[in-house]
C-alpha positions in Angstrom: 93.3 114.3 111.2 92.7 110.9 113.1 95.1 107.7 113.7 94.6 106.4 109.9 96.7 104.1 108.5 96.7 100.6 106.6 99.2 97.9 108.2 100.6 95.9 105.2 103.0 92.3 105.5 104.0 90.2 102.7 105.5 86.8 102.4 108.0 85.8 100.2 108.7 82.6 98.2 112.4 83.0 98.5 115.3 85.9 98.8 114.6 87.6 96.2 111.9 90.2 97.0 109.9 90.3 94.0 108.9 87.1 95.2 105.5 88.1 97.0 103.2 84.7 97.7 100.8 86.3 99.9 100.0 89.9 101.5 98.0 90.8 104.8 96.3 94.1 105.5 94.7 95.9 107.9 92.8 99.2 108.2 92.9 101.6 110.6 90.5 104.3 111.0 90.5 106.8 114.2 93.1 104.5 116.0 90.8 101.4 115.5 90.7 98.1 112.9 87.8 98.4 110.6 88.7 95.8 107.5 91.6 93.1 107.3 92.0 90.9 104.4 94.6 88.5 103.0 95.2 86.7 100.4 97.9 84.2 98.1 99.8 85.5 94.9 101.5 83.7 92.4 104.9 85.2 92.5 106.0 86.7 88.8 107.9 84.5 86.6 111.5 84.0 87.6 110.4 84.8 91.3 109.0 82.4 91.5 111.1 79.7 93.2 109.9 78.4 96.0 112.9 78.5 98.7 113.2 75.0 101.6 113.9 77.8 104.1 111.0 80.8 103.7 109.0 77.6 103.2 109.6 76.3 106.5 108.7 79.8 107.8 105.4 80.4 106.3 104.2 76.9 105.7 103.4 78.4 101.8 104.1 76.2 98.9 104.4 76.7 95.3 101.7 74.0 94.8 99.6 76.7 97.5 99.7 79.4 95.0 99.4 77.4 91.6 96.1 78.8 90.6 96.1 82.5 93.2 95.9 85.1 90.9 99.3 86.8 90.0 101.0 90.1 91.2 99.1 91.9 87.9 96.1 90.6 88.4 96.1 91.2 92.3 98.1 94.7 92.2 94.8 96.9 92.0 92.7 94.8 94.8 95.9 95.5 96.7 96.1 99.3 96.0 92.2 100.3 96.4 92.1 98.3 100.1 95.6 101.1 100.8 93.6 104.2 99.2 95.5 107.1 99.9 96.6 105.9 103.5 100.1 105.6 105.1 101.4 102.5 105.0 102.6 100.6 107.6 104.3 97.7 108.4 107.2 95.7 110.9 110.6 96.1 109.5 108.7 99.0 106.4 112.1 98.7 104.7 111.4 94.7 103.5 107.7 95.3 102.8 107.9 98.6 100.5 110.9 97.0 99.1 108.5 94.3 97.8 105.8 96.0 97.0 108.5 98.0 94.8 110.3 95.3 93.2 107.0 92.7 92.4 105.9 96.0 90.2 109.8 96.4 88.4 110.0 92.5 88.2 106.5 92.7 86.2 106.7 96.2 84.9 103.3 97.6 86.7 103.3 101.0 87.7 103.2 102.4 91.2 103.0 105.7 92.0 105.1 107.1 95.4 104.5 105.4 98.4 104.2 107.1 102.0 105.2 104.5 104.9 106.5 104.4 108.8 108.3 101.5 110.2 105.9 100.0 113.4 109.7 98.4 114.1 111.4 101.5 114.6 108.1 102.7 116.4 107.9 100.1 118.9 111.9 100.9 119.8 111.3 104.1 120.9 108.0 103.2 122.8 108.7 99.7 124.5 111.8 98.7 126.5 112.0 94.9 125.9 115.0 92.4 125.3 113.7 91.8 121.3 111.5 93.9 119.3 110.4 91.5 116.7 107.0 91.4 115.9 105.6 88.9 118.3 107.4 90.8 121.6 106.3 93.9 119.9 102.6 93.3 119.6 102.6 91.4 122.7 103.7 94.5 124.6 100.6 96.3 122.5 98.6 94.1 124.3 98.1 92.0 121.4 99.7 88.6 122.7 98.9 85.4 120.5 98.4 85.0 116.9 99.4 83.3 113.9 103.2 84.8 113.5 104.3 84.8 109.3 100.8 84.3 108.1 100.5 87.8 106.3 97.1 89.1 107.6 97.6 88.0 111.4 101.1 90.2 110.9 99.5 93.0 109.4 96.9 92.9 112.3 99.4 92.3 114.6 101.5 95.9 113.3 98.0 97.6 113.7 97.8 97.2 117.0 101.3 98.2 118.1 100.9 101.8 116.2 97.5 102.0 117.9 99.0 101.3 121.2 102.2 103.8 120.8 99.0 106.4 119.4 97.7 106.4 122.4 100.7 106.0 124.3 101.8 109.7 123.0 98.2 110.8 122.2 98.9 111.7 119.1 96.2 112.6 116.5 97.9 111.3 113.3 100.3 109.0 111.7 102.7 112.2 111.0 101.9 113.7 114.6 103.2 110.0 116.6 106.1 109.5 113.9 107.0 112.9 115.1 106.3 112.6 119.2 108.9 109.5 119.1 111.7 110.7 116.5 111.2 108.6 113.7 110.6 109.5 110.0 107.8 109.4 108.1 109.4 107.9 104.6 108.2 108.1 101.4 109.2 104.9 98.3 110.3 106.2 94.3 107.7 105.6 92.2 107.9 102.7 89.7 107.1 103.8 86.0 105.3 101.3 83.9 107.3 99.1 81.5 106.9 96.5 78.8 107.8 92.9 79.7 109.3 90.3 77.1 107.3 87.6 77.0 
């Protein structure tokens, strides 16, 4: 089985992590990008908040995403660009947690998620003084791009799993989560549910 995987990164409108305003992707087949896309959501009611702080971050505003498409809407676009792939993503805990709660908070369904954390990756393959995503990708060989915009992250993730694949020469997601000692993890699916209007 080759090196495939799709990189995923959201941004948030404010703590609360239902609050998705825009999502970047990127898909890996046989250790290389073939598609990225990225796009803005509408955060579901009552996430939908724009926060001073996660603002000044991202540069996204609610006036940005007034007429994107909200997490419904977007949720299948989202899931047929992932397929059946692992997903990855810098700091996996925040991004599944999103992806999990933007489905409760509107009561979609999603079924169970497999995912490894390019963070916990890039500790055991790189010895640098910070290991956030811009030191990260730089040591990947992937030095400048457009840090919190959601597809330039995703991208960005790619390319430090493809590095640390063939760092360890490892011929699958499972086979380099396994070379470096971490886990593979896998999300609880979210059942459907009715939403009061």
């Amino acid at each position: 089985m080759p090196l495939d995987f799709t990189a995923i990164d959201f941004e948030t409108a404010n703590g609360s992590a239902a609050s998705a305003c825009q999502v970047g992707l990127a898909r890996v087949r046989d250790g290389r990008v073939v598609a990225t896309a990225g796009w803005l959501i509408r955060p579901p009611a009552g996430h939908d908040v724009f926060n001073e702080w996660n603002t000044r971050i991202h540069g996204i505003t609610a006036e940005d995403v007034r007429t994107a498409p909200g997490w419904t809407a977007q949720l299948d676009r989202l899931l047929s660009f992932v397929g059946a792939d692992v997903l990855v993503a810098h700091n996996a805990s925040f991004d599944t947690r999103v992806l999990r709660a933007a489905c409760e908070a509107t009561g979609d369904e999603l079924g169970a998620v497999d995912y490894l954390c390019s963070l916990q990756l890039a500790r055991r393959v790189y010895d640098l003084p910070s290991y956030k995503l811009p030191a990260a990708a730089a040591a990947a060989g992937h030095a400048a791009f457009a840090h919190h915009d959601a597809a330039a992250d995703a991208l960005a993730c790619a390319q430090i799993v493809i590095d640390a694949g063939r760092r360890t020469g490892a011929a699958d997601v499972a086979a380099l989560a396994a070379a470096v000692g971490v886990r593979l993890a896998r999300t609880e699916p979210v059942a459907a549910r009715a939403i009061a209007a």
